[in-house]
Every structure is written in structure tokens, then in C-alpha cells.
FIRO-145539 format. One record per residue (C-alpha): residue number from 1; x, y, z. Coordinates in steps of 0.05 Angstrom, whole numbers, plus 32768, in hexadecimal, padded with zeros to 4 digits. Example, Ala and Ser with C-alpha at 12.3 -4.5 7.8 and 13.67 -1.06 7.14 Angstrom:
! residues 2
  miti     X     Y     Z
     1  80F6  7FA6  809C
     2  8111  7FEB  808F
! end
This chain:
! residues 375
  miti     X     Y     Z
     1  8F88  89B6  911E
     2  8F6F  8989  90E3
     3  8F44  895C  90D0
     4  8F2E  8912  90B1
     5  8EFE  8904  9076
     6  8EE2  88C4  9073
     7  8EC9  88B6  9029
     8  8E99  8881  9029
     9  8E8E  886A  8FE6
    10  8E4A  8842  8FE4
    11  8E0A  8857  8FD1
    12  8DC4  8837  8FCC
    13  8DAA  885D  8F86
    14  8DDA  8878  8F51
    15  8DB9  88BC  8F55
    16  8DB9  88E0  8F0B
    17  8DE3  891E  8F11
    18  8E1E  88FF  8F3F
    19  8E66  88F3  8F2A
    20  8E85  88E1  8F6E
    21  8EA3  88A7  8F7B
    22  8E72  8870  8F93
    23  8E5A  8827  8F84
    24  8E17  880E  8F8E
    25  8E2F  87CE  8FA2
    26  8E27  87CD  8FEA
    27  8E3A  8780  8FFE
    28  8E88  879D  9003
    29  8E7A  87CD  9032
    30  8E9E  879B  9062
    31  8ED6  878C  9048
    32  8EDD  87DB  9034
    33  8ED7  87F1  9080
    34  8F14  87B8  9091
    35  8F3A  87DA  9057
    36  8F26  8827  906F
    37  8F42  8814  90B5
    38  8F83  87FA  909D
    39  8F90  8840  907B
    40  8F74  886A  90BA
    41  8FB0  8837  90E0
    42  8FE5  8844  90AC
    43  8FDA  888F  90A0
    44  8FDE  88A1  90EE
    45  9017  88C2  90E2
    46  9004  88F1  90AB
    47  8FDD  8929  90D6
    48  9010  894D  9106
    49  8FD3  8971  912C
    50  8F94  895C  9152
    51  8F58  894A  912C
    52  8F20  8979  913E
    53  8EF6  8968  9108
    54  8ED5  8921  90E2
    55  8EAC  8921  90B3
    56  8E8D  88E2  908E
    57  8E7D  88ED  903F
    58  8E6A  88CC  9006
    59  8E50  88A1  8FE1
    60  8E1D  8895  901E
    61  8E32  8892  906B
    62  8DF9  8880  9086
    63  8DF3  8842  9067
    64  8E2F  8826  9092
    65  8E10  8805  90DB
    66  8E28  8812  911D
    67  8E60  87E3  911E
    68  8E78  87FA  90E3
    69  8E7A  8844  90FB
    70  8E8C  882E  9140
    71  8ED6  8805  9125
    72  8EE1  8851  90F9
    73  8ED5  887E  9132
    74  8EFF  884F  915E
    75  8F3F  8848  9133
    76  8F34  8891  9130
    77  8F3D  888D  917C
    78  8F73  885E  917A
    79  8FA5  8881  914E
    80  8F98  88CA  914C
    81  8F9C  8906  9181
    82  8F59  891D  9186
    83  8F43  8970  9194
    84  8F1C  8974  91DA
    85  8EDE  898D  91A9
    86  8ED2  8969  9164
    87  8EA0  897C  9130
    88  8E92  8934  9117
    89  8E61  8935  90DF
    90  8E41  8903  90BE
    91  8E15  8908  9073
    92  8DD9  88DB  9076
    93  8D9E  88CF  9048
    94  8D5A  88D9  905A
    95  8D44  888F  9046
    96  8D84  8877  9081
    97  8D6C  88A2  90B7
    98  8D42  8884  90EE
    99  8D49  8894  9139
   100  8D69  8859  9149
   101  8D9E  886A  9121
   102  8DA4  88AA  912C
   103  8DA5  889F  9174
   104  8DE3  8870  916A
   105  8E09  889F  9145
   106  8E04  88D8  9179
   107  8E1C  88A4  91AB
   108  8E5D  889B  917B
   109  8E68  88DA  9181
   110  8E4C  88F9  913C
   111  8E2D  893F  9155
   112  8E1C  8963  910E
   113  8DF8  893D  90D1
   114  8DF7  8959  9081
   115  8DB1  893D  906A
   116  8DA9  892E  901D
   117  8D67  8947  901B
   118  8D79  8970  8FCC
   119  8D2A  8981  8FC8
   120  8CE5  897B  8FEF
   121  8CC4  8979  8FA7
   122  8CB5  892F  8F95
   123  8CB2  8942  8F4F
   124  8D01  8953  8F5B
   125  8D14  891B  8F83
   126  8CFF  88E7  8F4E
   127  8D27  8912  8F15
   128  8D61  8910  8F40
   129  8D51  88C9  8F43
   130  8D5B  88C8  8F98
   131  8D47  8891  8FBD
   132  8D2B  88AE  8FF0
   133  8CE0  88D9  8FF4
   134  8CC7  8918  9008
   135  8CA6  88F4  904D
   136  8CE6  88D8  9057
   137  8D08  891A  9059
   138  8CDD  893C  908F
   139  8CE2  88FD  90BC
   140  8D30  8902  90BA
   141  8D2E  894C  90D7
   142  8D02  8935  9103
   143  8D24  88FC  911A
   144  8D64  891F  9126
   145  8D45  8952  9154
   146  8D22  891A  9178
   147  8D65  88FC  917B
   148  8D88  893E  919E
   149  8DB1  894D  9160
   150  8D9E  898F  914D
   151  8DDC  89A5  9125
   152  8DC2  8991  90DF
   153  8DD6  89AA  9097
   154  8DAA  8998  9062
   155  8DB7  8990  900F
   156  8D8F  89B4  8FE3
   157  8DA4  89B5  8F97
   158  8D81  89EF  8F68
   159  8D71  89FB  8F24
   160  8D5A  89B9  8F08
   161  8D2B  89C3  8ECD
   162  8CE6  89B8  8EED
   163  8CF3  89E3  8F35
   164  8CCD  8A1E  8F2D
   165  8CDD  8A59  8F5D
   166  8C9D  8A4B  8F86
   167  8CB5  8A02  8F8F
   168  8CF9  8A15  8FAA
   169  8CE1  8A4C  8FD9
   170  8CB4  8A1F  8FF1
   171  8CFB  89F0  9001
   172  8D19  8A27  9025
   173  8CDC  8A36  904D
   174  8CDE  89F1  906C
   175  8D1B  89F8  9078
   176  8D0C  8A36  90A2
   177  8CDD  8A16  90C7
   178  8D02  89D6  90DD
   179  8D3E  8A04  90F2
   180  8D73  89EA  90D2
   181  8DB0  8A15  90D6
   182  8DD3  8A01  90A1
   183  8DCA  89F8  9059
   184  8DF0  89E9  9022
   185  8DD9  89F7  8FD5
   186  8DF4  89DD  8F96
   187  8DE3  89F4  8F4E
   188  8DD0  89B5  8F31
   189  8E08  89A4  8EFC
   190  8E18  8974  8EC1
   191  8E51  8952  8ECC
   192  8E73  891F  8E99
   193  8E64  88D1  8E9C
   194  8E27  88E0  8ECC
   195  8DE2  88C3  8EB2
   196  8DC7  8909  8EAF
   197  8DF9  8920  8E7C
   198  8DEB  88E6  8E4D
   199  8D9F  88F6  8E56
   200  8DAC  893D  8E42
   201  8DD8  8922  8E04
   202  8D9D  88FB  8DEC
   203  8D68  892F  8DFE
   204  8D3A  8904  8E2C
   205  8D3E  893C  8E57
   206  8D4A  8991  8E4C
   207  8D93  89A8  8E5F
   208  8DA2  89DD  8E9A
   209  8D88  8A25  8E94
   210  8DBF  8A4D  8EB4
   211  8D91  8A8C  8EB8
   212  8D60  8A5D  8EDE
   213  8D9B  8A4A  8F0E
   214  8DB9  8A94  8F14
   215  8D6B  8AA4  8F31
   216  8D64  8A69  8F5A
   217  8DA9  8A80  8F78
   218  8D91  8ABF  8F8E
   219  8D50  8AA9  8FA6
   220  8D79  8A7E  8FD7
   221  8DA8  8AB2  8FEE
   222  8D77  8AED  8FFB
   223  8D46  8AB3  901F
   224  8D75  8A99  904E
   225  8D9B  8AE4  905C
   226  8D62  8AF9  9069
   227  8D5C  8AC3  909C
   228  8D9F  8AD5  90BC
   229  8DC5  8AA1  909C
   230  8E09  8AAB  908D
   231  8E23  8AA6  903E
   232  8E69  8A92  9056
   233  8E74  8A6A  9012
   234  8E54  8A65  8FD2
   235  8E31  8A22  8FE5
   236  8E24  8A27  901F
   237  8DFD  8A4D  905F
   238  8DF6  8A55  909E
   239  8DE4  8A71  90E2
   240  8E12  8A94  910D
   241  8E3D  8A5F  9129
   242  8E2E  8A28  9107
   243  8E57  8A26  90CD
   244  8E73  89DF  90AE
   245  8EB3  89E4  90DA
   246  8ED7  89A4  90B5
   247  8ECD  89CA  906A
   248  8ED8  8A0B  9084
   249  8F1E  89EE  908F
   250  8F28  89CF  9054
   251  8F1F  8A1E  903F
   252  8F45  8A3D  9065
   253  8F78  8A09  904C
   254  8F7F  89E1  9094
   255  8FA1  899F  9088
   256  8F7B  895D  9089
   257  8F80  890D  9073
   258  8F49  88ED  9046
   259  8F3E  88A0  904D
   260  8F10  887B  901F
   261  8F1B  886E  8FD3
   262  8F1E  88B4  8FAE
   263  8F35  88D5  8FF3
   264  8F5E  890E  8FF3
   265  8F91  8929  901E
   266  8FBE  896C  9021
   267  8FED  897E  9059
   268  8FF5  89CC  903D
   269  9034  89B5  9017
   270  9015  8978  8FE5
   271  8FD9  8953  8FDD
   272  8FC7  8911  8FCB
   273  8F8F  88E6  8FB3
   274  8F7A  88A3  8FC3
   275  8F65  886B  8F83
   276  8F20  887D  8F67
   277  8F0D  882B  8F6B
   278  8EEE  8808  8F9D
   279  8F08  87C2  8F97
   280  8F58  87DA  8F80
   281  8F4F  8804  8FC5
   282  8F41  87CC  8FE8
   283  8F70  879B  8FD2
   284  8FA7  87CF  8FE7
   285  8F94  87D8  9023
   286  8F99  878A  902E
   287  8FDE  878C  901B
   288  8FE5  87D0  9052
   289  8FF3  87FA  9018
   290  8FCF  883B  900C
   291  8FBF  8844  8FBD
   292  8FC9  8896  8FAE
   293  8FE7  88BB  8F8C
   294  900E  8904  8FA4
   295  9018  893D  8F7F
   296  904F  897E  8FA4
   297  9028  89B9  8F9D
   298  9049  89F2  8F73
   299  9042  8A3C  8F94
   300  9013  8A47  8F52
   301  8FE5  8A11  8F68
   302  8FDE  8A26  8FB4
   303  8FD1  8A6B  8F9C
   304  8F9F  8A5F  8F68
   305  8F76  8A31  8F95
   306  8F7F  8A64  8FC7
   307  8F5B  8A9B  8F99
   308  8F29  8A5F  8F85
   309  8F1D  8A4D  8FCD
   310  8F22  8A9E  8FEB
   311  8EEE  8AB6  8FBB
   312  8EAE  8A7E  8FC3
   313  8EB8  8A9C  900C
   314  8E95  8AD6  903A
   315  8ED7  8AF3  9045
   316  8EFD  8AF0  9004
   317  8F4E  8AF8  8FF0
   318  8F74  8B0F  902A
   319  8FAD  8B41  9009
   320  8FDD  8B33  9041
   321  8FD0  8AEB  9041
   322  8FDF  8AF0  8FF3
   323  901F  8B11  9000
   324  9036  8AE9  903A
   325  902B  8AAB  901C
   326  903B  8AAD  8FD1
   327  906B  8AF1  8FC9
   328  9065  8B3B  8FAF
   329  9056  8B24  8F64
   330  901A  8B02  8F75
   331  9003  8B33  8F9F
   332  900A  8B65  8F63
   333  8FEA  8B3E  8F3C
   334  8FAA  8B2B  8F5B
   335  8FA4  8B79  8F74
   336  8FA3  8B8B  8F21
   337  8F6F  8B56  8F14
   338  8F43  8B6B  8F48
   339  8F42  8BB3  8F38
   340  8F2A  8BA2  8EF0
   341  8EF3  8B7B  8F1A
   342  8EE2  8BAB  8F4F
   343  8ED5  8BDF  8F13
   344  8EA1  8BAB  8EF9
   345  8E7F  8BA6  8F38
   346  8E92  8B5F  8F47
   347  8EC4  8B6A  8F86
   348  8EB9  8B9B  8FB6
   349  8EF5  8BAC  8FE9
   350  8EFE  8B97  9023
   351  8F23  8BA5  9067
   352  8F55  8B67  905E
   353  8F58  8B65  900C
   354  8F0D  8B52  8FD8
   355  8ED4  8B30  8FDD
   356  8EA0  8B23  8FA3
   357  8E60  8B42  8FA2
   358  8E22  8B29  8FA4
   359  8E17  8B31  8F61
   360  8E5B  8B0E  8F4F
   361  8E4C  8AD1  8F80
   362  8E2E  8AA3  8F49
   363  8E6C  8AB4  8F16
   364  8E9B  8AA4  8F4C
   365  8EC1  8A61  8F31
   366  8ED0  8A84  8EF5
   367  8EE0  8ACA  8F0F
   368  8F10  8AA2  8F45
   369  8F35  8A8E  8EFD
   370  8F43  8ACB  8EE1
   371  8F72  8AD7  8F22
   372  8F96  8A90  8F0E
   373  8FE0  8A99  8F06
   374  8FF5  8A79  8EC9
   375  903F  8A61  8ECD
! end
């Protein structure tokens, strides 16, 4: 099986904290799509497998219309073997969704949608600088379930300066009452070239508290545990059975293509990258040539984003996997970095190999480096 990522790369607002690629400047959505389908025609041939899952990112889906999302899913069609069941997922703002919309993109097939909704606190929203408000939030649950499309995951990101932990239980709890059964939760962070980090350089507003974040993080994970949620990655929850099935793959290291400027692709042997630039990407494409770039993966690299990728998951490091896939020496060597861990409480065994504990979960980037191999 694999899958295709669609990266959509326009947005309404320049929100403060983002670094993805995007462009606010939504008159070349047109000539973008006619560029995207060119590359969805001329990569045909990368996938050797059916496509059981689609999933639409950004930038901002939702801002393309029907025919726009109607010529994707139909080149789609037209030059790939589609599973008998696809998980076809689409992320939409709250400000996009309304139910005629919605109702048109269950009709093209698009059964799960990842809301933006970051916050329910106004006060957050507008230091996030989001278009979209609080109202607008609740009506796009609601809309969806008018719509028959039940199988939602919404955003939520923690620890900004002015969320107290009243304000964010009071996120989860609607949550829990709207049912959705998936949610994924990002530590706000301060990434380079973003408006927030030149904010924080000229102290118009207070940096991160990491001790803030480290409490917001367990607040979410006993709340929604407690709820029977699963905490299959470090991001992300959900009930049984409805776990993200497209980025579960891209965990479990399941091969998939990437259209779209800043796309990226990996068939399990190398990956490449599509041009970070809207218009470059688009000129390419007009001349049927895919700007990226490819890199060969060395065993090093597939087996320390195999330890980075194992460990932000339920189940952790597989030992057999290690040894099947990358040779007695690296086995040996992650077993002797994870007993110094196990003795500090951090990975507990398990019946297949380690997993971190709960305690360990919020450390789990950098603890995944300390099992890097270092040629």
C-alpha cells in the first residue's frame, strides 16, 4: 500500500508561529492546480502499490473550490491504482467550512477532515493571529456532522504564554463533548524567520516557558486517556480505531509521493523534495519538469529516523526489526543505550524491544538522539 500528499501552499493569514511553506497570494491558485496536475500525470509511475490513502495539507485546502478539488481527485483516478477503501483526508479551517462545502467534498470522496481549530480561547486565537473565531469553530463541527462526516481530527497547540490550565481544560472538554475522536497537540514552538520569533527577539511579547508546556502536556494526556483515547504518538490521539491511517504510514515507514511545492517523497530506498517556491514550481511544471531534488538514504539515516520515528510512538523500537533491518552492530548498540535509559526510568521494556514512559514522552526528540549512530 501507499499513499499521496497533496501540499497545498496558499493561505488566507500568515499566522505568527508558522514556517511551512505557503503564500498568501491566492490569485495563482489556478495556475498552481494546472501545474499540480501535470506532476500527479508525470509521477504515475513512481508508486508501485495502490494508494489507500490521500491526504490534502498545507498551506490551506479548503480554500481550493470544487473544481479545483474535483480535476485533483480525478487525475488521481486517471493515473493511479486505487485500494478498494481509501482514507482521504482533507485539513480545513474553520473560517472555509460551510455545509455546502462540506457536502461537496464528501461527494468527492473526502471521508475524514483535520480542523485547524489551535484554541477555543479568543484571547489565543488573535495571538496566534488566526483568521478565523471562536463561533466559527463550533459551527464547523457542527457542520460536518450535519454533513455525515463524522471522522474528524481537530488541532489544538499548547503552551502559549497567556493559556492558563483552566483555559485549556476547558479546550479539551469541548472536545469531549462534540465527540471528536481524534486529536492532535502541538507544543507551540519558535521557529526561525517566523514573525513570532522576531517578536520574541524584540521583546513585544514573553518567550516560551517550557515548564508551562511540560504541564500543559500532561494535562492533555491524562484528560484524553482518561477518555479512552489512544496516545499512539507524541502528537497525536485517538479513539480505538480511528487513528490518522495516511501518517501512521509515513511511521511505520510505508512509501508515498508528495506533489505540491515543498512536497516530499520516499520510496524506503531515497527521498526527495520538491522546490520550496511557488512561482519556480510552477514554471517547471509548464515545461513537464518536476523541480526536486533526491538524496539515497545511507543505512545510518534509515536507522536514526527509525529510532526518531519508533520512539514518538505507543509501541516503540522493535529489537528484531532493528536487527533485521540495519545488522547485529546496531542492534548492540541501541540495546546499550537503552539500558542506561531504562535505569533512569525513561524506557520501560517491552514484549517486542522499548517504549518511553510517560514520564519520558515530552523529552522524546532528544532522547530519540542519543540512539543516533554517528558514522
Amino acid at each position: 500500500m501507499a499513499g499521496i500528499y497533496i501540499h497545498i501552499p496558499f493561505c488566507r493569514k500568515a499566522c505568527h508561529y508558522c514556517n511551512f511553506h505557503f503564500s498568501t497570494q491566492t490569485q495563482y491558485i489556478e495556475p498552481f492546480t494546472t501545474a499540480l496536475l501535470q506532476e500527479l500525470a508525470i509521477q504515475k509511475d513512481y508508486l508501485n502499490a495502490p494508494i489507500e490513502t490521500i491526504y490534502f495539507g498545507g498551506g490551506t485546502p479548503s480554500l481550493l473550490s470544487q473544481v479545483h478539488l474535483e480535476s485533483i481527485m480525478g487525475q488521481i483516478s486517471k493515473h493511479y491504482h486505487l485500494a478498494d477503501t481509501i482514507e482521504c483526508t482533507l485539513e480545513a479551517n474553520p473560517d472555509d467550512i460551510n455545509l455546502e462545502k462540506v457536502n461537496a467534498w464528501k461527494s468527492l470522496g473526502i471521508n475524514r477532515l483535520s480542523i485547524g481549530i489551535q484554541s477555543f480561547q479568543p484571547n489565543a486565537l488573535a495571538w496566534m493571529n488566526r483568521a478565523h473565531s471562536v463561533d466559527q469553530s463550533h459551527q464547523a463541527i457542527q457542520l460536518a456532522h450535519q454533513a455525515g462526516i463524522m471522522n474528524l481530527s481537530v488541532d489544538l497547540i499548547y503552551g502559549t504564554p497567556h493559556l492558563t490550565d483552566e483555559e485549556l481544560i476547558t479546550d479539551l472538554n469541548t472536545i469531549k463533548k462534540y465527540g471528536i475522536p481524534h486529536v492532535s497537540c502541538y507544543a507551540l514552538t519558535v521557529e526561525e524567520k517566523t514573525a513570532l520569533h522576531k517578536m520574541i527577539q524584540q521583546k513585544k511579547i514573553e518567550n516560551i516557558d517550557t515548564e508551562r508546556q511540560s504541564n500543559h502536556f500532561n494535562i492533555i494526556v491524562d484528560y484524553l486517556q482518561e477518555q479512552g483515547m489512544e496516545h499512539y504518538e507524541i502528537s497525536n490521539f485517538a479513539m480505538p480505531g480511528h487513528r490518522s491511517k495516511h501518517n501512521s504510514n509515513y511511521w511505520k515507514g510505508v512509501p508515498y509521493l508528495g506533489v505540491g511545492p515543498s512536497a516530499h517523497s520516499f520510496n524506503t530506498l531515497t527521498r526527495q523534495w520538491n522546490i520550496a517556491n511557488n512561482q519556480l514550481y510552477i514554471q517547471s511544471l509548464n515545461k513537464d519538469l518536476v523541480p526536486f531534488e533526491i538524496e539515497t538514504l545511507p543505512i545510518a539515516t534509515q536507522f536514526n529516523e527509525y529510532m526518531m520515528i519508533s520512539l514518538r510512538c505507543m509501541e516503540g523500537f522493535s529489537t528484531q526489526t532493528i536487527l533485521e533491518r540495519f545488522g547485529t552492530d546496531f542492534l548492540n548498540h541501541s540495546l546499550r543505550i537503552a539500558q542506561d535509559f531504562e535505569i533512569k526510568g525513561q524506557l520501560i521494556k517491552t514484549a517486542t524491544g522499548f517504549t518511553l514512559t510517560k514520564e519520558a514522552k515530552f523529552f522524546a526528540d532528544g532522547i530519540a538522539s542519543d540512539f543516533f549512530w554517528m558514522d
